[in-house]
C-alpha positions in Angstrom: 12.2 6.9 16.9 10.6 5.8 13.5 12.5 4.8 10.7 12.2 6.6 7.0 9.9 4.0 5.0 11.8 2.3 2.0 9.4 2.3 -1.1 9.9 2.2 -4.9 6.7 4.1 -5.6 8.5 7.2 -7.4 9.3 8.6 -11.2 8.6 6.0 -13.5 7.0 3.5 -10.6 4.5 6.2 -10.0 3.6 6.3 -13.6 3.0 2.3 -13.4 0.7 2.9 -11.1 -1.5 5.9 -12.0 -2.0 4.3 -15.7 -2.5 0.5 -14.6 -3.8 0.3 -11.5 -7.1 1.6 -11.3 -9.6 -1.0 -10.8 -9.8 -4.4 -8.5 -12.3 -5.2 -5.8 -11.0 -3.4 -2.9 -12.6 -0.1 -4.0 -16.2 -1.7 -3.9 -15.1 -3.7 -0.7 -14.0 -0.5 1.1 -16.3 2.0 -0.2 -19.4 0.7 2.2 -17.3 1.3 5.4 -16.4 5.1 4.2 -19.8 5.5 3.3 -20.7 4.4 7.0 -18.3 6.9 8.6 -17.2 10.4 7.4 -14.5 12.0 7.6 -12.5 9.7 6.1 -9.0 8.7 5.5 -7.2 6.8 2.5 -3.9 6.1 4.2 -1.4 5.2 2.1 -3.7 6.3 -1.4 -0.9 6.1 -3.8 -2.6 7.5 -7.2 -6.1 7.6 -6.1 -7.2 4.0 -7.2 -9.9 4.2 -4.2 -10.1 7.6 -3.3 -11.2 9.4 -6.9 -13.8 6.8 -7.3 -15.0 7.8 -3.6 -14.8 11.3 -4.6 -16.0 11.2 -7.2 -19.0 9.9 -5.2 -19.3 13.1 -3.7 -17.6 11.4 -0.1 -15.6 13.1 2.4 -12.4 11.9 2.2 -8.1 12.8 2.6 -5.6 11.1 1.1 -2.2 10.6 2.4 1.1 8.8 1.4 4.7 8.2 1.4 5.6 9.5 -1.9 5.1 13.1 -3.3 5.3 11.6 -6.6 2.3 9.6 -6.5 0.2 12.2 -4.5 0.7 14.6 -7.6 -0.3 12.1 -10.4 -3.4 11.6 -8.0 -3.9 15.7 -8.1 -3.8 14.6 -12.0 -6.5 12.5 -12.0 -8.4 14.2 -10.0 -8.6 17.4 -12.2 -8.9 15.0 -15.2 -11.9 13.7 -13.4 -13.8 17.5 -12.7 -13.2 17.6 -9.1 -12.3 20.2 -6.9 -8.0 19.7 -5.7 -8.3 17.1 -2.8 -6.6 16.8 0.4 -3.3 15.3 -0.3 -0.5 15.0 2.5 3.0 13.3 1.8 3.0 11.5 5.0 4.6 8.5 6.1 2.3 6.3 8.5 4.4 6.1 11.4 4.7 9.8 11.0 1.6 10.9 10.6 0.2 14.2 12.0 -2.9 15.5 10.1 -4.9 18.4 10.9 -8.6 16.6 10.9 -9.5 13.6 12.8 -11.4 10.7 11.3 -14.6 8.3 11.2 -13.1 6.2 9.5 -9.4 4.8 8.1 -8.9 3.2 5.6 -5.5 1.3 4.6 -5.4 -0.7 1.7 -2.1 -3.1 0.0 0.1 -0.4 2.2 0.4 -2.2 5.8 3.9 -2.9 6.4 5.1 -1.2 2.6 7.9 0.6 2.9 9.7 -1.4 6.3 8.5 1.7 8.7 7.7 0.7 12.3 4.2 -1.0 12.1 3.9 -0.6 15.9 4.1 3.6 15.6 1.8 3.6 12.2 -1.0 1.8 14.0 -0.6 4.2 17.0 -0.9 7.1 15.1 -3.4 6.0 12.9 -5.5 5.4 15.9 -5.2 9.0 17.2 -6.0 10.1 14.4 -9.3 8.5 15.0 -12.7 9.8 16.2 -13.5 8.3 19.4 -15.4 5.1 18.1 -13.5 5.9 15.2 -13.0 2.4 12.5 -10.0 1.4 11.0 -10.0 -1.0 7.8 -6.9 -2.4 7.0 -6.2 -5.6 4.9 -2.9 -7.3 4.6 -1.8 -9.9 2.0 -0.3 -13.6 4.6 3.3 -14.2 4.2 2.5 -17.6 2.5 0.4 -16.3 -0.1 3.9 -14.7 -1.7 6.2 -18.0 -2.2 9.0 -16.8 -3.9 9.8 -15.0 -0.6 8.2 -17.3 1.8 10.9 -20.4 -0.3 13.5 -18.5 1.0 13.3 -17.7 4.4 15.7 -20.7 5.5 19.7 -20.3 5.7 20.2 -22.5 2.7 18.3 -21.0 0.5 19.2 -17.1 1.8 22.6 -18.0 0.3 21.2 -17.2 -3.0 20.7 -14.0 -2.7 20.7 -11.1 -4.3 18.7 -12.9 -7.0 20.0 -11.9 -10.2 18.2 -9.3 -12.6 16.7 -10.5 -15.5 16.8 -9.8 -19.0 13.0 -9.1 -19.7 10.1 -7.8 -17.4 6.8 -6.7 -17.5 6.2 -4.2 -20.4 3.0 -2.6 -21.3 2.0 0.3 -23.6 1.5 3.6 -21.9 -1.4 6.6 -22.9 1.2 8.0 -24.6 2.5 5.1 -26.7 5.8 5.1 -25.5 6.2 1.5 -23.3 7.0 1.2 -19.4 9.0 -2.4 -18.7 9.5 -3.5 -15.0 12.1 -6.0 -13.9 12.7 -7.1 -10.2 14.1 -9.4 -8.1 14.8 -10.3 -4.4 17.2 -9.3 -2.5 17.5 -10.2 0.7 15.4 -11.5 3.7 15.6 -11.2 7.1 13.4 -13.8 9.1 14.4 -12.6 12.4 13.0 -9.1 11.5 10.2 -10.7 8.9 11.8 -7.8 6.5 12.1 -9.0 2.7 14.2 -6.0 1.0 13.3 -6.5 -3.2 15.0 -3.9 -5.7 13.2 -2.8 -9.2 14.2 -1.4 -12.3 11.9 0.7 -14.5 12.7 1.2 -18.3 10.8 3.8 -19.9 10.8 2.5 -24.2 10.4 4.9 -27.1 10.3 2.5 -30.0 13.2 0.4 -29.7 15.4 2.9 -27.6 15.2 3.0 -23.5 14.8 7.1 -23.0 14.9 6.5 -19.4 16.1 3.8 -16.8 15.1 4.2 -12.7 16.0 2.0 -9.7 14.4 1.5 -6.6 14.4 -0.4 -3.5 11.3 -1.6 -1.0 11.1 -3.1 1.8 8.5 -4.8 2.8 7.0 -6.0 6.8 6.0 -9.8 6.6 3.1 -10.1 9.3 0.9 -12.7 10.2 -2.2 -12.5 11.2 -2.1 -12.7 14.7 0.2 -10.6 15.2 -1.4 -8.1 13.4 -4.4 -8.5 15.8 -1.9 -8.2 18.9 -0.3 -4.6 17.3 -3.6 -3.6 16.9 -4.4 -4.4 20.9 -1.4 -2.9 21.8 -2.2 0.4 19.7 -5.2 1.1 21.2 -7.8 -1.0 19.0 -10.5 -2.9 20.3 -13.1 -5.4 19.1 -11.1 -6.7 16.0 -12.5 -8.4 13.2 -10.9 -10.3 10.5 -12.7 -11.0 6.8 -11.7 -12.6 4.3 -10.2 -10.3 1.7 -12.7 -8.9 -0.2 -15.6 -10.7 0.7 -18.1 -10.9 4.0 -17.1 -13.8 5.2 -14.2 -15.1 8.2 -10.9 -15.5 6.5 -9.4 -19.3 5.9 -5.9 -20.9 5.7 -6.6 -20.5 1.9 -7.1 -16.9 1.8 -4.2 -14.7 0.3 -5.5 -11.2 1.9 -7.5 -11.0 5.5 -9.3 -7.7 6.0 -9.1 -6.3 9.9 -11.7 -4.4 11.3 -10.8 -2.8 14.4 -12.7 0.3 16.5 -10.8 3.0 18.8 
């Protein structure tokens, strides 16, 4: 039985995301490998921040995702951009069940996004393969996020929920009006590796909040090796790990690894 992912990446959280995250160097990282295989699929493509760009490139290539909300300010951009409506499904990843099968997958800063069961998703991400079929995923280490990874013992679990704050992150949006973000932590669970965070989005119009949203996501905390055993288990074979985003293995000092595994 799969379990309905837990994300924030709706209403106002959308918004963040389709007007201030559209750049980074996944989408040059990535690109080569979708180039290499088509069909392909963006699982988990949020607004677009890879797949427009690869459209726009004239590749073949679906998007899926969690949240409706996010899939339409991806149809958005995608008009915005001249290109014909592309093929959006609001699917979770433990849930999926597509109509095309796939060269290549890619999954990128979604692994493990929402608390679904990681075991199903990488099964059904794997049928959803070609035979031979690639899947890119990349997954940011546990350590590389200490503010959760401080509080995984008892003694320091006691202080949770963190308490809000008073200020967040506030930036301007294409309209003018001004989107502020404020989250905290709040609660971990290390015998599940599940950290559970809450956020609260404040939409400004000069000095007066015209709309307030809160959210909840939880998040999968997976090390590497066990990410490399799910993917054995789900049917993957010949697994390589990169460093994230560059071609070379992945160190103790790297905050993202990059696993490349065939059906």
């Amino acid at each position: 039985m799969t379990t309905a992912a837990q994300t924030w990446h709706y209403g106002l959280m959308a918004r963040w995301w389709a007007e201030f995250n559209l750049d980074g160097p996944e989408i040059d990282y990535f690109r080569p490998f979708v180039e290499a295989g088509q069909p392909a699929l963006d699982a988990g493509c949020g607004t677009g921040r890879l797949l427009i760009p690869y459209l726009c490139a004239g590749l073949d290539i679906d998007g899926c995702d969690v949240s409706p909300d996010m899939l339409a300010l991806c149809r958005e951009r995608a008009e915005r951009e001249g290109l014909p409506s592309p093929n959006l499904h609001a699917q979770a990843m433990d849930e999926l069940d597509l109509p095309r099968r796939y060269r290549t997958i890619v999954v990128c800063g979604a692994l493990g996004l929402g608390g679904s069961n990681l075991p199903m998703a990488l099964r059904r991400l794997c049928d959803h393969l070609e035979p031979d079929g690639l899947l890119v995923v990349d997954n940011e280490v546990p350590y590389a996020q200490p503010y959760l990874w401080k509080l995984f013992p008892k003694e320091e679990r006691g202080e949770l929920p963190r308490p809000w704050r008073d200020k967040g992150e506030r930036r301007t949006l294409s309209d003018g009006d001004e989107l502020e973000l404020i989250s905290r932590v709040v609660d971990v669970d290390p015998l599940e590796q599940r950290a559970m965070m809450e956020i609260r989005a404040l939409l400004w119009h000069g000095e007066d909040v015209v709309a307030q949203e809160q959210y909840a996501l939880a998040t999968m905390l997976r090390s590497t090796r066990e990410i490399v055993l799910e993917l054995e288990a789900a049917g993957f074979r010949d697994v390589e790990l990169r460093a994230g985003y560059v071609d070379r293995p992945p160190t103790a000092d790297d905050d993202f690894v990059v696993f490349i595994a065939r059906k």
